[in-house]
Structures are given as structure tokens and as C-alpha cells.
N, C-alpha and C positions, 0 to 999 in steps of 0.2 A: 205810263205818262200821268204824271197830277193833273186833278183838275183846277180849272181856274174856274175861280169865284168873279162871277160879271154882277156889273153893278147894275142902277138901273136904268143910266143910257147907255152900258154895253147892250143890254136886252134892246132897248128900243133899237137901238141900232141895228142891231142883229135880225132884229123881226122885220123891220123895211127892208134891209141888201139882200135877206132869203128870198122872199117873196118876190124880190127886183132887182136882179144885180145889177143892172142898167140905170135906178135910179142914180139920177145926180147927188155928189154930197152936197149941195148947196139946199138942194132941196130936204136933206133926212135932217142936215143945221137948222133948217126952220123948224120944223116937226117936233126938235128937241131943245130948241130955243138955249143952242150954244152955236161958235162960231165954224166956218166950214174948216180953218183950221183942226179944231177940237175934233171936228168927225175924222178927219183925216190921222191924226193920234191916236184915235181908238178902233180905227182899223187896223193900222198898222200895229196897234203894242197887237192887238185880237189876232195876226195874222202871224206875227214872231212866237204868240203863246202857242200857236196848231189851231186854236179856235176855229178859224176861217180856214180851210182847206186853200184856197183861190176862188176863180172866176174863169168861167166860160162859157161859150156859144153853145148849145145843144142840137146838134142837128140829128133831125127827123128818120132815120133811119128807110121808113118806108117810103118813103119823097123822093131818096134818093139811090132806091133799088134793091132795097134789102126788105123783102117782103115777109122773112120768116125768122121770129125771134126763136131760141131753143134754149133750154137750160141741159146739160149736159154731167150726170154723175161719174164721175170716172174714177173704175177700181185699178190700181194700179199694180205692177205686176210687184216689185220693190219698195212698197211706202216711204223709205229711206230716200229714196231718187225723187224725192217730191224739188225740191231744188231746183236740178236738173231739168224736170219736165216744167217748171213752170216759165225758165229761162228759155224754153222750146214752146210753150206755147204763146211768150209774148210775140216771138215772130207770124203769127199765126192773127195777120188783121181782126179777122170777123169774131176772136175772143176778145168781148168787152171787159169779163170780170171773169174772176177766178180769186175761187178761196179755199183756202186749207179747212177743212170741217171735222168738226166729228157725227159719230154718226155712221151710214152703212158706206158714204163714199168714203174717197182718200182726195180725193181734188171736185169742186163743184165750179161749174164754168157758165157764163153765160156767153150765148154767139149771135151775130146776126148772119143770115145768109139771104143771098136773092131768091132764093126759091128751093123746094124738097131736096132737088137732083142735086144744087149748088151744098147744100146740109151735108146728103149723102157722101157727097165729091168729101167733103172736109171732113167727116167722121170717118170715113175709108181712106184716103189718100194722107191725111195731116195728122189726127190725134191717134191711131190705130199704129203709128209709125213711132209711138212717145213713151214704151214702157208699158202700153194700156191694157191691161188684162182682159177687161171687156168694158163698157159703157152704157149707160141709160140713157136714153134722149127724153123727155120733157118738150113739147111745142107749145108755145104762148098763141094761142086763138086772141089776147088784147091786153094788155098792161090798163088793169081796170083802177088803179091806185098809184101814183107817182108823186113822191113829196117830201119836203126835207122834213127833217128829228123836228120834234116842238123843243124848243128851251124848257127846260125841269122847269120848275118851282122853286120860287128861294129855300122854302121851307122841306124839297126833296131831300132826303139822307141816305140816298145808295150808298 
């Protein structure tokens, strides 16, 4: 995918709907002293280029009964079958994220579950059942850092 070169009310822009998806564009038009039109433009070219991924609600995980985060390496018996199991593991609610790696896994997953037994239930019962030669568990004690990419620098050159 190319990158797109943001200008410098793409950035401002960007840096207020990060921070606030919820702000108003009436409000980010003042802040950048064009029209809410104008914001409205440069969301949407931002959102045709891939720039902006979307917008959504975030819910709370532990709020709502899911007490135990886990990150999950899993050696797969077929590396070739990555596919396959990953089409099998979107059925599988409580995987959030799942990524192809390199490295010692073949598939790296993130899950939430309500508690150890419910973990246990899901590593025995759900991924144990996908190709998986054997598994690592990882348990998150607190997500101490949560936060979007900073915008590079005009002057970055990756």
C-alpha cells in the first residue's frame, strides 16, 4: 500500500478524531479555521486513502464479564493451513486479534475470556481442535499502555 503524504490540516485533523472520535466536525473547523464542509472532505478523501481505518465504540472488556485478557502463541501442526485456521478461529468470539508472525509462533492471538476455567474451556475445547500442535498462553495482569501510532514527521524517510 503507498503512503499518503498529509498535509498540514490532514495532521491537525488527524490528531483531534485520534484523540476524540466523538468530537464534533464543527468543532475540529474551528480549531483549523476552515469550513465544516472542508473537514468533512478531508475525512472522507483520509478514509478512501486507508488513512483512517473507521470509528468505533470500545467496550470495556472487564465491565462486561471478561475478566482475563491472554495472548496466545500457537504452533501449528501445518503452517500451510494458516488460512484455514484463521477462518476457524474467527468464529471463535473471545479472539480479538490474530496475526500471522514470525518468529517461534505460526499464529499469535489475542482473547478475552471471563475467567481461567472459561480460558481453559477455550484452549481445550475451541483452538486445540484447529490444526494446533501445541500452544503458549501469556495472561495480561493490566494493559499498562493503550494508544494510537503518533503521525511521523514531515521530515520522516522510512
Amino acid at each position: 500500500m503507498a503512503r499518503y503524504r498529509l498535509d498540514k490540516l490532514d495532521r491537525k485533523i488527524l490528531d483531534m478524531i485520534a484523540n476524540d472520535a466523538r468530537i464534533p466536525f464543527l468543532e475540529v473547523a474551528r480549531a483549523c479555521n476552515v469550513s465544516g464542509a472542508a473537514i468533512h472532505q478531508h475525512v472522507q478523501k483520509l478514509q478512501e486513502m486507508g488513512v483512517i481505518k473507521g470509528s468505533q465504540y470500545v467496550l470495556d472488556p472487564e465491565s462486561i464479564g471478561y475478566e482475563t485478557c491472554a495472548y496466545i502463541g500457537l504452533y501449528l501442526q501445518d503452517p500451510s493451513q494458516y488460512e484455514e485456521v484463521t477462518k476457524e478461529l474467527m468464529k471463535v468470539p473471545e479472539v480479538v486479534e490474530c496475526h500471522y508472525t514470525t518468529g517461534q509462533y505460526d499464529i499469535f492471538i489475542k482473547i478475552y475470556a471471563k475467567n481461567n476455567h472459561h480460558l481453559l474451556s477455550i484452549i481445550h475445547d475451541r483452538l486445540q481442535k484447529l490444526n494446533v500442535a501445541r500452544s503458549e498462553t501469556l495472561i495480561s495482569f493490566n494493559e499498562a499502555i493503550k494508544r494510537q501510532m503518533p503521525l511521523p514527521k514531515v521530515d520522516d524517510q522510512y
